[in-house]
C-alpha positions as CSV (number, residue, x, y, z in Angstrom):
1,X,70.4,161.1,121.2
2,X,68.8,160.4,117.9
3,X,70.6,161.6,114.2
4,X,67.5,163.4,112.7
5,X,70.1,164.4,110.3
6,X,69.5,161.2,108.0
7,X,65.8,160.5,107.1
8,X,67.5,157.5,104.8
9,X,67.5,155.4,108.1
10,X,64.0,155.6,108.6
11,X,63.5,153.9,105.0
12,X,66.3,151.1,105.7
13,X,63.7,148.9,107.5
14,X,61.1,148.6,104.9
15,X,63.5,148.2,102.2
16,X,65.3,145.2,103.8
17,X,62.0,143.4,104.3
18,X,60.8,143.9,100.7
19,X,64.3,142.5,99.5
20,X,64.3,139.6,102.0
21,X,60.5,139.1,100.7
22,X,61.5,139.1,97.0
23,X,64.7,136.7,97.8
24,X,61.8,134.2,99.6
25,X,59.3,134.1,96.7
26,X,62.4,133.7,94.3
27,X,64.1,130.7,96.0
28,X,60.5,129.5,96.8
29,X,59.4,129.1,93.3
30,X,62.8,128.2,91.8
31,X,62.4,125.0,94.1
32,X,58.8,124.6,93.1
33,X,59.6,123.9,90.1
34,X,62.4,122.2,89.8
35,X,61.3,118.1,88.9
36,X,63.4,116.6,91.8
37,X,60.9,118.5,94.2
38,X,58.0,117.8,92.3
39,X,58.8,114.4,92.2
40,X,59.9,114.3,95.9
41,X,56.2,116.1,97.5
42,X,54.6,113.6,95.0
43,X,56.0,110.3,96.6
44,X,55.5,112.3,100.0
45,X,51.9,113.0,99.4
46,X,50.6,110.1,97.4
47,X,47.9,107.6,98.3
48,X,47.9,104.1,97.6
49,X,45.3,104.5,95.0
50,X,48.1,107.6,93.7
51,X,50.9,104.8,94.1
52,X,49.5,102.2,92.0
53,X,48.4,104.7,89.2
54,X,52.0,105.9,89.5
55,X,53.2,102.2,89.3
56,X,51.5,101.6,86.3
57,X,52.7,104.6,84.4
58,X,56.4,103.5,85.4
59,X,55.2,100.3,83.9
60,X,54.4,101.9,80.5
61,X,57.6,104.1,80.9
62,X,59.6,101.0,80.9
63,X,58.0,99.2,78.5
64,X,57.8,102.0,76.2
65,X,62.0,101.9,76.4
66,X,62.0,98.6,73.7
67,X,60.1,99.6,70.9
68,X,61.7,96.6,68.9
69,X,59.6,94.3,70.8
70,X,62.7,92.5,71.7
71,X,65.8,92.1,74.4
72,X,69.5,90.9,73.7
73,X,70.1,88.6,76.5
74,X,73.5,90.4,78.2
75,X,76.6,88.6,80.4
76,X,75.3,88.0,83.7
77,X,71.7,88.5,83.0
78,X,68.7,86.6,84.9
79,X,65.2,85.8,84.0
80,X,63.8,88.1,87.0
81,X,66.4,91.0,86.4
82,X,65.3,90.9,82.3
83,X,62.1,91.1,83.6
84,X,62.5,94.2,86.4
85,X,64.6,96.2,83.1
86,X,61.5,95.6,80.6
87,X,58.6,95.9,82.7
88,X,57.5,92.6,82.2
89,X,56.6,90.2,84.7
90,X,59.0,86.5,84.0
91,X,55.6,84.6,83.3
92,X,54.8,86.5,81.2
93,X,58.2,86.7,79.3
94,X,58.1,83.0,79.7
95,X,54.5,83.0,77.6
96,X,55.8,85.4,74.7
97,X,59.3,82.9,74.2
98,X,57.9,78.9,74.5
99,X,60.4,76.8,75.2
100,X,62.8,79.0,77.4
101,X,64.4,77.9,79.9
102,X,65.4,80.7,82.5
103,X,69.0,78.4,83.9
104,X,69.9,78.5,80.3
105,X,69.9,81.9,79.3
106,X,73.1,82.2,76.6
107,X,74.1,86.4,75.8
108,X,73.1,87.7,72.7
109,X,69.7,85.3,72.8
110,X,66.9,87.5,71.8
111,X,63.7,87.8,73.9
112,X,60.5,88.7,72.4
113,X,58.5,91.5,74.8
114,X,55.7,91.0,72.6
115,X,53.0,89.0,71.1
């Protein structure tokens, strides 16, 4: 037999799925916006055309990080990995410093990134 006796039960149902809705949309958009998603659905969902806009930003990104126009030449460093940390491609690192010599690179040398 049925407890008539507590018309509460009757409104447990509805009150569970409205919380369990409310918990959803909460996590949903808390992971929405979070960057690491963002950035995540865009490498998922991007065309090429998307990926080499998206290259070229990086680009700037990077070359944006030496404002001075100029590198320090570290321990261990190479012509191609100076190159991959600036943004720059090595010709044209090799155009903006005549007379370098990439098997010769001594640290603390400077590097200009820039005509």
């Amino acid at each position: 037999m049925v407890d008539r006796a507590s018309p509460y039960f009757r409104l447990f149902a509805p009150v569970a799925l409205g919380l369990f809705a409310v918990v959803f949309v909460v996590i949903v958009l808390s992971t929405v916006a979070s960057p690491s998603s963002e950035q995540a659905s865009d490498s998922r969902s991007a065309g090429s055309s998307e990926q080499s806009a998206g290259k070229s930003s990086k680009r700037r990104n990077r070359e944006r990080r030496f404002p001075s126009g100029s590198y320090r030449v570290k321990e261990g460093d190479t012509l191609a990995g100076i190159a991959s940390k600036t943004g720059r491609s090595p010709q044209r690192l090799e155009d903006y410093n005549p007379g370098l010599d990439a098997q010769t690179l001594q640290p603390g040398q400077k590097l200009k990134l820039r005509e």
